[in-house]
N, C-alpha and C positions, 0 to 999 in steps of 0.2 A: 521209817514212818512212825509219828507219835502216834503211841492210841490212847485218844481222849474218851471214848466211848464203847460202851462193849458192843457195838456195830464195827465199830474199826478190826475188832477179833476177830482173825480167821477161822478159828473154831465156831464161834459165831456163825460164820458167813457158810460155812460149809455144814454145818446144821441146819440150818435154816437150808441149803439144797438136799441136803436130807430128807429134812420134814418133807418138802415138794415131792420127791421123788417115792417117800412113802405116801403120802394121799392120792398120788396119783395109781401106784399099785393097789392098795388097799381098795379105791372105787373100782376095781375090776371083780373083788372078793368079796364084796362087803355084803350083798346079798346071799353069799354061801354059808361067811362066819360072823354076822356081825360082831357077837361078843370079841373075839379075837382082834377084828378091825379095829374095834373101839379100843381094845386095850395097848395094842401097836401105836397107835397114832398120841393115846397118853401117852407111852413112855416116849416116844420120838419129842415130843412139845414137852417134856421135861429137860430132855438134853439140854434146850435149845434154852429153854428159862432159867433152867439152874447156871446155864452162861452166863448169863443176862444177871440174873439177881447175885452171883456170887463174885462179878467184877463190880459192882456198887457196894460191896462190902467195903467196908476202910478196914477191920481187922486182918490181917492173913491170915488166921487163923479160917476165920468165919469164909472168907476165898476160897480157900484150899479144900473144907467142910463142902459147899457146893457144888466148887466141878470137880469133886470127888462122887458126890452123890450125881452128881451128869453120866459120870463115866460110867456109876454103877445104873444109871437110866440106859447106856446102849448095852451091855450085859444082856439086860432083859431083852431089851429089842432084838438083838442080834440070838435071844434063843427064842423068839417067836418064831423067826422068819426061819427059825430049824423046821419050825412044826408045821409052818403054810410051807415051806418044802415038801414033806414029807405025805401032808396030806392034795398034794400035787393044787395048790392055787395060785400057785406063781411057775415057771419054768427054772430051769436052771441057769440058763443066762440072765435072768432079772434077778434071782437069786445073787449070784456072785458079783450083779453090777451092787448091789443094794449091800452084800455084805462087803464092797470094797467101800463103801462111803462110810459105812460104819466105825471099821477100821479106820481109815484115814482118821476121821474124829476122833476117832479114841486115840491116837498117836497123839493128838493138837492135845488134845487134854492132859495125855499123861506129862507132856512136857511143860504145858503149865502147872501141870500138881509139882513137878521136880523143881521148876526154876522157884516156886513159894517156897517148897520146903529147903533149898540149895542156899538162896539168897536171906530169907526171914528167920 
């Protein structure tokens, strides 16, 4: 499949079930933490835009630069949802589904940071 569009990216597309799958947790918590809510759901919608903005780059440089900063956006993500673990506002099974989405992503990412820096 060509990809004409950063919709066509799977990384993309599995951010974007990401995001979904954190807002739909987060409105279960959000009345407990909202700072924390709030700041989950930025970095989630960062993942998802620094996709988006860093395949309309023409440079590879500037490419590589944003889902680089994507990947370092699930980082954070994936150490919040240590913390709404910890302070028991999720379970452990939403926990682990939430942190395998994460991972997956961040697998799609690292492998486009490699094919930029492999091929450019």
């Amino acid at each position: 499949m060509k990809i004409e569009k950063f919709e066509d990216l799977i990384s993309w597309q599995e951010s974007r079930k990401l995001n979904k799958s954190i807002y739909e947790l987060t409105n279960s918590f959000i009345l407990k933490d909202r700072d924390l809510s709030q700041q989950i759901r930025r970095a989630s919608v960062s993942v998802m835009a620094n996709i988006a903005e860093g395949f309309m780059r023409f440079g590879f440089k500037e490419r590589k630069q944003f889902y680089t900063m994507s990947r370092s956006s699930l980082a954070e993500l994936k150490s919040h949802f240590y913390i709404v673990l910890d302070l028991k506002l999720i379970n452990q099974s939403n926990f682990d589904l939430i942190i395998q989405q994460i991972d997956n992503v961040g697998k799609l990412l690292s492998g486009m940071i490699r094919s930029i820096a492999r091929y450019h």
